[in-house]
C-alpha positions in Angstrom: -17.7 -53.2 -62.5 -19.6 -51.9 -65.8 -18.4 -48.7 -67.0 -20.4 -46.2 -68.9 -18.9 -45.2 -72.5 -18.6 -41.6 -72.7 -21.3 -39.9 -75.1 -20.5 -37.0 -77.2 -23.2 -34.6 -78.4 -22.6 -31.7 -81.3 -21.5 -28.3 -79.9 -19.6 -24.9 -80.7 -17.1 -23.2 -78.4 -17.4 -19.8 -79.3 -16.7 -16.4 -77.9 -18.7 -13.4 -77.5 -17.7 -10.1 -76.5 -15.5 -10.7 -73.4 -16.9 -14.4 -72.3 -17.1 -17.7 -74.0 -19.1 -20.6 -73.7 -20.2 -23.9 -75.2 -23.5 -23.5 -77.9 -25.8 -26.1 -78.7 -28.3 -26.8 -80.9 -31.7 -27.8 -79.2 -32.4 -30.7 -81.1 -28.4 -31.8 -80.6 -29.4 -32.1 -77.3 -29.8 -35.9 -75.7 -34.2 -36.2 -76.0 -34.1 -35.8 -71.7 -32.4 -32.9 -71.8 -34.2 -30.7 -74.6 -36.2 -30.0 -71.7 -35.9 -27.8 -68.5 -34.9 -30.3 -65.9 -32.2 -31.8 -63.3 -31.3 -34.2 -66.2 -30.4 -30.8 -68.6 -28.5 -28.8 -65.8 -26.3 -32.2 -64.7 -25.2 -32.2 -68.6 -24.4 -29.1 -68.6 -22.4 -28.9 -65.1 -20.7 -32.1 -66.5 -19.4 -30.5 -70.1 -18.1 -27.3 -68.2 -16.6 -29.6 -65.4 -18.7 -28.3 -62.4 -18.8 -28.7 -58.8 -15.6 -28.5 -59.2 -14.1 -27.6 -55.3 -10.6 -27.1 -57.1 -12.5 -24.2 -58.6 -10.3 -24.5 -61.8 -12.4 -26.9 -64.5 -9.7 -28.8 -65.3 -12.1 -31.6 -66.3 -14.6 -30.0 -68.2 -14.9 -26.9 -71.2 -15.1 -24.5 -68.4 -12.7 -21.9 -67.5 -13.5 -21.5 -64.0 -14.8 -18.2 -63.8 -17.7 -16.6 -64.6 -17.3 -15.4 -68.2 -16.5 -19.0 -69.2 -18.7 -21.2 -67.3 -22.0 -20.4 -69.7 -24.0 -22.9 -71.7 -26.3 -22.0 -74.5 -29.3 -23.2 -76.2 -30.7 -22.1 -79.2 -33.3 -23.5 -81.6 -35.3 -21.9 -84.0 -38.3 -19.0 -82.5 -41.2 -20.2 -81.1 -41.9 -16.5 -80.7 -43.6 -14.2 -84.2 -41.1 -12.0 -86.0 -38.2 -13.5 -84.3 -36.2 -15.9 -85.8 -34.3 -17.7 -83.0 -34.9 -18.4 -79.1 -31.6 -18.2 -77.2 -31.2 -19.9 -73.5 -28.4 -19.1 -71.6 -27.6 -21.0 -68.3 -24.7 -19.3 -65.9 -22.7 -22.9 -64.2 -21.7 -21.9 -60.7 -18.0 -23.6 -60.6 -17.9 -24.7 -57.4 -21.5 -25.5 -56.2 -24.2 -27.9 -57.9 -26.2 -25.1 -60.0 -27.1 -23.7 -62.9 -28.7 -20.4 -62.9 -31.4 -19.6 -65.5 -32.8 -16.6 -63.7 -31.0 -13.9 -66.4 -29.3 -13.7 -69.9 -25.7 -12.7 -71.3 -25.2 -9.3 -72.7 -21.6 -10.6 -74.3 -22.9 -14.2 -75.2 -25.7 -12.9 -77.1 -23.5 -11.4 -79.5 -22.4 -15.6 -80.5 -26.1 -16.3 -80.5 -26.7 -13.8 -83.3 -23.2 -15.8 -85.0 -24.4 -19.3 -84.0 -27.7 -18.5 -85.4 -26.6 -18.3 -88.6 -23.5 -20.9 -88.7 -26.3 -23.2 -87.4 -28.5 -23.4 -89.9 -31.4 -21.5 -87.8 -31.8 -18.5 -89.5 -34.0 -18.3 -93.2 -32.2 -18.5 -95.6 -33.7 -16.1 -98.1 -33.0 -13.2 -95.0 -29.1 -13.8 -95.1 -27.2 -11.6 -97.8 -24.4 -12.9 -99.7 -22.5 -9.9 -98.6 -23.6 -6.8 -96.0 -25.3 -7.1 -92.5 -27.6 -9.6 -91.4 -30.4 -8.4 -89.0 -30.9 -11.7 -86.5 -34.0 -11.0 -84.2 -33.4 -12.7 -81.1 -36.1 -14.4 -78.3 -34.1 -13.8 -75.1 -35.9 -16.8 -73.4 -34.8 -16.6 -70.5 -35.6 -12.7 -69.7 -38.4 -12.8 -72.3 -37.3 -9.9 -74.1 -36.2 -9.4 -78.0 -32.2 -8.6 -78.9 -31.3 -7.5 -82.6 -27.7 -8.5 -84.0 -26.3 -7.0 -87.1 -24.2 -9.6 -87.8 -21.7 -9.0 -90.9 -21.4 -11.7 -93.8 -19.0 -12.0 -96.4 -19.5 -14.2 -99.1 -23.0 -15.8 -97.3 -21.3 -16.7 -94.5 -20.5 -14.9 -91.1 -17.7 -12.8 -90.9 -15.6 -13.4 -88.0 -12.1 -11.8 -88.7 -12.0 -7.5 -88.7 -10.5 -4.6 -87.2 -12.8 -3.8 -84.5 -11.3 -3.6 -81.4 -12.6 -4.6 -77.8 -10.8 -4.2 -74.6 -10.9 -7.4 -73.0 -10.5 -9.5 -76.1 -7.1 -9.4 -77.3 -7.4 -9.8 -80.8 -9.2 -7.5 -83.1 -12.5 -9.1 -84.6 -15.6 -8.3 -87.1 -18.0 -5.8 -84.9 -21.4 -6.9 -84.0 -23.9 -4.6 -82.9 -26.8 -5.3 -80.4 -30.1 -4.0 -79.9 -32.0 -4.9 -76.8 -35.3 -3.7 -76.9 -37.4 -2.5 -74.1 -34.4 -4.3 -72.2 -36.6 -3.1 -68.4 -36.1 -6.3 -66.9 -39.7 -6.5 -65.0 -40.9 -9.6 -66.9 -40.5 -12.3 -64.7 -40.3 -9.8 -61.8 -43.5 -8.3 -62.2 -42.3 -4.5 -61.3 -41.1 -0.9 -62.7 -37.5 -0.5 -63.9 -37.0 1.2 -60.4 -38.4 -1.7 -58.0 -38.7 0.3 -55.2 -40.1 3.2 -56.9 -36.9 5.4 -56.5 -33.9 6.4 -58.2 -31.8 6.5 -55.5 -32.5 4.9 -52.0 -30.4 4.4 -48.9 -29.9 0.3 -48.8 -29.6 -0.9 -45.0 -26.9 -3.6 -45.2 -27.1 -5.7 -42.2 -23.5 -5.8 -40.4 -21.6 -3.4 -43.1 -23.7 0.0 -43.0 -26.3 1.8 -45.1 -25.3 3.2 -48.5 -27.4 5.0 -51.0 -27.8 2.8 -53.6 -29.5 2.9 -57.5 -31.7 -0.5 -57.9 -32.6 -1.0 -61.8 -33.7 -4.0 -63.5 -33.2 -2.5 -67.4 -30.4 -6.0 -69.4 -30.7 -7.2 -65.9 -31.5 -6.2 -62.5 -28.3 -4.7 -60.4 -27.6 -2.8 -57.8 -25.4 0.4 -58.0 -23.1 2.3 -55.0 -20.7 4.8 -55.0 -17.2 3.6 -54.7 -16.4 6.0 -52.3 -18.9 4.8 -49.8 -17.6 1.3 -49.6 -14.0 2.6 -49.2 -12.3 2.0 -53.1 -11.8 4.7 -55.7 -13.8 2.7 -58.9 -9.8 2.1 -59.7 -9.6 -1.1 -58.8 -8.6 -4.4 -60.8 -9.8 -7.7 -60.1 -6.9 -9.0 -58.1 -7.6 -6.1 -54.9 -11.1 -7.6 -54.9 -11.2 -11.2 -55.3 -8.3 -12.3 -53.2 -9.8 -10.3 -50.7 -12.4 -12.5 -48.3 -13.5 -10.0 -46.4 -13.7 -7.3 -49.5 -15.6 -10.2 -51.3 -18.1 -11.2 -48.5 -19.0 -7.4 -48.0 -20.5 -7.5 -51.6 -22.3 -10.4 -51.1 -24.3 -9.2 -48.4 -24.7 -6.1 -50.0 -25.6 -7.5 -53.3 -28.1 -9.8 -50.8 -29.9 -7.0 -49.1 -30.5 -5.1 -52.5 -32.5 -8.8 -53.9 -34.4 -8.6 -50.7 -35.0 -4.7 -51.4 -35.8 -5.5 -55.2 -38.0 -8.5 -54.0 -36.3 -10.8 -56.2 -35.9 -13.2 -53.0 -37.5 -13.6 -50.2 -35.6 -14.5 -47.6 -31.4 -14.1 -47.5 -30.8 -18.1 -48.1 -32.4 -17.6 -51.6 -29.4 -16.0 -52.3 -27.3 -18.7 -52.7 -29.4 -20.4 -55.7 -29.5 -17.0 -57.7 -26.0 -16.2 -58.1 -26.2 -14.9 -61.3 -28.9 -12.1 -60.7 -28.7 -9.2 -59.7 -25.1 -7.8 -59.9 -23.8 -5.7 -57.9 -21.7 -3.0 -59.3 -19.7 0.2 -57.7 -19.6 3.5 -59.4 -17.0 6.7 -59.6 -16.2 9.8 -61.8 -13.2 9.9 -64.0 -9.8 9.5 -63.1 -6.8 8.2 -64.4 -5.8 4.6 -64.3 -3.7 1.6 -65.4 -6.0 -1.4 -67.3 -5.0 -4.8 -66.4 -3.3 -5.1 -69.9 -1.3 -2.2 -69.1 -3.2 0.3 -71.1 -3.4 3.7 -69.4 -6.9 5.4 -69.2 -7.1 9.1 -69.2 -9.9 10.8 -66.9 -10.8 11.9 -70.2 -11.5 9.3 -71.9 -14.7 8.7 -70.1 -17.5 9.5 -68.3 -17.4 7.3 -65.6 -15.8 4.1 -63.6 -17.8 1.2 -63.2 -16.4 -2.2 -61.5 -18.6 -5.1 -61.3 -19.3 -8.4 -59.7 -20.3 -11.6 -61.5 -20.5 -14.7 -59.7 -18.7 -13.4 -56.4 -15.5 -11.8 -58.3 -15.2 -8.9 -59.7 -15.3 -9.2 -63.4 -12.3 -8.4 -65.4 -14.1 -6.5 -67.7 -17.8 -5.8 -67.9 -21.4 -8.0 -68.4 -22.9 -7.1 -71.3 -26.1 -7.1 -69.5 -24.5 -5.1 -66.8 -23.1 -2.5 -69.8 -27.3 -2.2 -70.7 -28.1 -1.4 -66.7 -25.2 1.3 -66.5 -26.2 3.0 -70.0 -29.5 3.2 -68.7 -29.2 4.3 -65.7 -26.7 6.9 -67.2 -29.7 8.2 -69.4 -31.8 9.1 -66.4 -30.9 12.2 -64.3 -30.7 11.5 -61.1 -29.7 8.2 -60.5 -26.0 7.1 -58.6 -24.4 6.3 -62.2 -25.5 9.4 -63.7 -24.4 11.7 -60.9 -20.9 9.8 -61.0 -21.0 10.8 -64.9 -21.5 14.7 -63.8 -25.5 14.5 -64.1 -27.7 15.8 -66.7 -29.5 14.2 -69.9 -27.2 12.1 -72.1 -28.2 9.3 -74.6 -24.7 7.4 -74.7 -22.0 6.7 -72.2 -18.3 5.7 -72.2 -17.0 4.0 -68.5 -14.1 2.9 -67.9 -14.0 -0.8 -66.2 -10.8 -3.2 -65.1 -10.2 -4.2 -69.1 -10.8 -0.5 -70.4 -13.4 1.4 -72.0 -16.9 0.6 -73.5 -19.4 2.4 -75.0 -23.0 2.0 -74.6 -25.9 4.1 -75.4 -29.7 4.2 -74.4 -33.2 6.1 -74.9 -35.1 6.6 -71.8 -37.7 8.8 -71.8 -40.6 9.4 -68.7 -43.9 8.4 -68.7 -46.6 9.0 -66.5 -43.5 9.7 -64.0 -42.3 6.4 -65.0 -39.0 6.2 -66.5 -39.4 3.5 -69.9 -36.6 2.8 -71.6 -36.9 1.4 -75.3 -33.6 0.9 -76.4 -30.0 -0.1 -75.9 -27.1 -0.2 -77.9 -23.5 -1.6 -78.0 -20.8 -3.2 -80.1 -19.3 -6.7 -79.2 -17.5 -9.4 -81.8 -18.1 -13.1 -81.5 -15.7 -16.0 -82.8 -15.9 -19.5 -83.1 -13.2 -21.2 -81.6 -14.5 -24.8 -81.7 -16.4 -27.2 -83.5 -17.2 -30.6 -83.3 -18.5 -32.4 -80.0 -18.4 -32.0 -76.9 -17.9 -35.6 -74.8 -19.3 -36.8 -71.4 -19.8 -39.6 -69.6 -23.2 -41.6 -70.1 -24.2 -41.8 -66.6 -23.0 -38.1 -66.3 -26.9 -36.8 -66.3 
């Protein structure tokens, strides 16, 4: 019996913000595979070690949840004024998928790093030593990011003091800009899709909850905690080893696509995974992270847990942080009620990790709510360089 050598193909492991994934080059890629395809995703379920019905990635890069089972692409922009176009695929970890259908809030903080340790970035526009301004083609959402990466010495500085709970080591801070981040793109609709800020969301065989629908970093769907039975307290082990707990979201995060008209029917479902989100809101209290920190009622303005994949995420999506800072900004809507209402431009919620800050300006136009901006701090790291190995025949 032949057996097929393994390959190996140039990559970086790299983290950003509170995930981490495995970056590519486009033109590193095998020639089949710099294209959108079956023969692309099968590399790319192969290198994180997906299907994988052990659900733990033993044989692959991936870390078998979803803040560790991401793939990225970037190559220099197609796009004017932008100076990189960043791909980002989401590997289900125990079904044959990958889902292209939104981006990564913490991984494009490493895009704006990779950028530059990759060679893709002019380099007449990168200063020996201060901030360099990496505009971003968010390919798959179609939308421009700005990172202010720091360099030191011409190259990117990885190593600071900036602090970000979720990541257990202090890093250099990175700070992101997603402009016009109103997710209606590819979905052809308002930030609001069903024209409200607040509607009651009929869940077939669980109840009907009022319910914020937004499509601003990416589309998601927000409750109130209180209406689903849980106190926005919670840490990921009282949802995810819960079946029934986990199923309820599902169909809830279901009915809001349907609402949102992002699927069509409920089996659609299963093949966008990553998009929306579904996330449950609260007001301040006082609670124990999952590192043991304790978090004062006053240290923020909110709760926010969210779901990523099925599971509740251990501390927040970055695209998920751009939807809740947004939805904060606008009076009104089930996040900025659980913050105590009004007009703010910045919000600091507390989530399983923590605490994160993120800020937004919305404004209203024409009675349509526009938001232009969104802003947050991550850190990205390189953890790995090299190649990344898989067999020939694997795609």
């Amino acid at each position: 019996m032949a057996h097929q050598p393994q390959i190996k193909i140039p990559a970086t492991y790299i983290r950003g913000g509170t995930s981490k994934g495995v970056f590519f080059r486009l033109q590193d890629l095998p020639e089949r595979c710099q294209v959108p395809g079956p023969a692309r995703d099968k590399l790319f379920m192969r290198v994180i070690g997906s299907p994988d019905p052990y659900s733990a990635h033993i044989d692959g890069m991936g870390g078998a949840t979803s803040s560790t089972s991401k793939c990225v692409i970037l190559s220099k922009s197609t796009q004017p004024d932008h100076d990189v176009d960043y791909l980002y695929g989401q590997v289900a970890i125990d079904k044959a998928f990958v889902d292209w259908s939104g981006n990564c809030g913490n991984l494009s903080t490493a895009a704006g790093a990779f950028a530059l340790h990759a060679g893709l970035v002019d380099p007449a526009r990168i200063p020996d030593n201060g901030v360099c301004v990496v505009r971003i083609w968010q390919a798959n959402i179609q939308k421009t990011i700005i990172a202010h990466v720091p360099v030191t010495n011409g190259q990117v500085q990885e190593t600071g003091d900036f602090e970000l709970d979720g990541v257990t080591f202090p890093a250099a801070e990175i700070v992101l800009e997603f402009l016009d981040p109103s997710d209606d793109g590819d979905e052809g609709g308002s930030m609001f899709p069903t024209g409200k800020l607040v509607d009651d969301l009929d869940v077939p065989g669980v109840g009907t909850f009022k319910a914020t629908m937004i499509t601003a970093g990416i589309p998601t769907v927000f409750v109130n905690a209180a209406d689903i039975g849980y106190t926005g307290t919670e840490l990921r082990e009282a949802i995810n080893t819960d079946p029934a707990a986990l199923a309820k979201f599902e169909a809830i995060r279901v009915a809001g696509a349907l609402r949102m008209g992002l699927i069509k029917t409920p089996e659609e479902a299963a093949t966008r995974q990553h998009t929306p989100k579904i996330a449950f809101v609260a007001p301040p209290q006082d609670y124990t992270a999952s590192s043991g920190k304790q978090i004062k009622a006053g240290d923020v303005d909110l709760l926010v847990r969210a779901l990523s994949m099925g599971k509740l995420h251990h501390a927040m999506m970055g695209t998920a942080a751009v939807a809740i800072g947004t939805a904060a900004a606008i009076p009104g809507t089930l996040v900025n009620l659980a913050a105590g209402g009004g007009e703010r431009t910045a919000v600091r919620f507390g989530h399983p990790s923590g605490t994160l800050r993120v800020g937004a300006e919305a404004r209203q136009i024409d009675g349509q709510w526009t938001v232009t901006k969104a802003i947050m701090s991550r850190s990205a790291r390189v953890l790995m360089e090299g190649w990344v190995r898989v067999p020939g025949d694997a795609f």
